[in-house]
N, C-alpha and C positions, 0 to 999 in steps of 0.2 A: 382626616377621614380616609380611611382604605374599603374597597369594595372588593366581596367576595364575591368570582365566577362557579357556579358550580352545574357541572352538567350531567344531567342524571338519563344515561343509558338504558331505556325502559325495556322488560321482557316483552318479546313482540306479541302485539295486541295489549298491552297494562299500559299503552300510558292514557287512555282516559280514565281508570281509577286513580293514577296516579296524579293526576288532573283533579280530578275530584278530593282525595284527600287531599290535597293542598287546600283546594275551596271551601270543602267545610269541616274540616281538620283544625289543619297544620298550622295554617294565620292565625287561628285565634288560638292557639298557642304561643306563637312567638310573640303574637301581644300582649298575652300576658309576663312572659320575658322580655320583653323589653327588645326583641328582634325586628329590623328595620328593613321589610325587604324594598330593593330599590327596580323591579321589575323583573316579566318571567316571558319567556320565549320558548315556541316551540318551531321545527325546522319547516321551514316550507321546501329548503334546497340546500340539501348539502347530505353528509356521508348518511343522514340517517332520519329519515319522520318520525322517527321513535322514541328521540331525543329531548327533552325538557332541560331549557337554561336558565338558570335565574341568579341574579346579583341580589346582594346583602350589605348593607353601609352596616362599618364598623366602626367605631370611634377609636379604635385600637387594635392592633392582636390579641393584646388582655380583655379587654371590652368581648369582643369573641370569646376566646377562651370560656369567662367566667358566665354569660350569655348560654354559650351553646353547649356548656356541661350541664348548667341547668334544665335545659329545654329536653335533652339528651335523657337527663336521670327522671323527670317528670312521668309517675304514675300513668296520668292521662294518657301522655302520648303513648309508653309501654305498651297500655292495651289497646289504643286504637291502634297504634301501628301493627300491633299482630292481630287483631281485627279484620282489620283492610286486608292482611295478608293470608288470611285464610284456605284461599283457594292458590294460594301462592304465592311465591316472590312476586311484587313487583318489577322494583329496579334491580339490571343484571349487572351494571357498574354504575361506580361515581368516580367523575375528574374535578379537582376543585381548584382554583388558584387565586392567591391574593395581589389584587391590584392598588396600584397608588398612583391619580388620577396626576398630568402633567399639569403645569402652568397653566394652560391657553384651553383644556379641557372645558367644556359646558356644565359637568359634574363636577364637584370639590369635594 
């Protein structure tokens, strides 16, 4: 298992849409992909409140790969994500990195 960090940089003031298209979006997307998120955070303290982090168990980088090209090229999401974005960008960047949980980790 590898989890994915990914931290999305919101346009200041977007991250409660972007909040929201996660909620009633974007999950039932990934559920229908077969996307497993493994929890979402947002900053109470640190560089930025604007910030949204969330991890993703992968069963592989392939497992990703073929996962998240799907979810990616998905019709639905197309439109809802230019939808949601109407009034404008959301997110002004994304930082993503893949981890691989040690030995003595509470995650596997």
């Amino acid at each position: 298992m590898i989890y994915e960090m990914r931290v999305y940089r919101c346009v200041p003031g977007r991250l409660p849409a972007l909040l929201n298209r996660f909620a009633t979006i974007t999950l039932k997307l990934w559920e229908k992909h077969g996307i497993k998120q493994a929890g979402f955070f947002t900053t109470v303290v640190g560089e930025s409140n604007q910030d949204l982090t969330y991890f993703v168990a992968w069963e592989s980088l392939a497992d990703r790969e073929k996962k998240w090209a799907a979810f990616q090229a998905d019709p639905e999401w197309i439109a809802k994500r230019a939808e949601t974005e109407k009034d404008g960008a959301i997110v002004a960047n994304i930082v993503n990195q893949f981890l691989q949980p040690t030995a003595f980790s509470a995650l596997k």
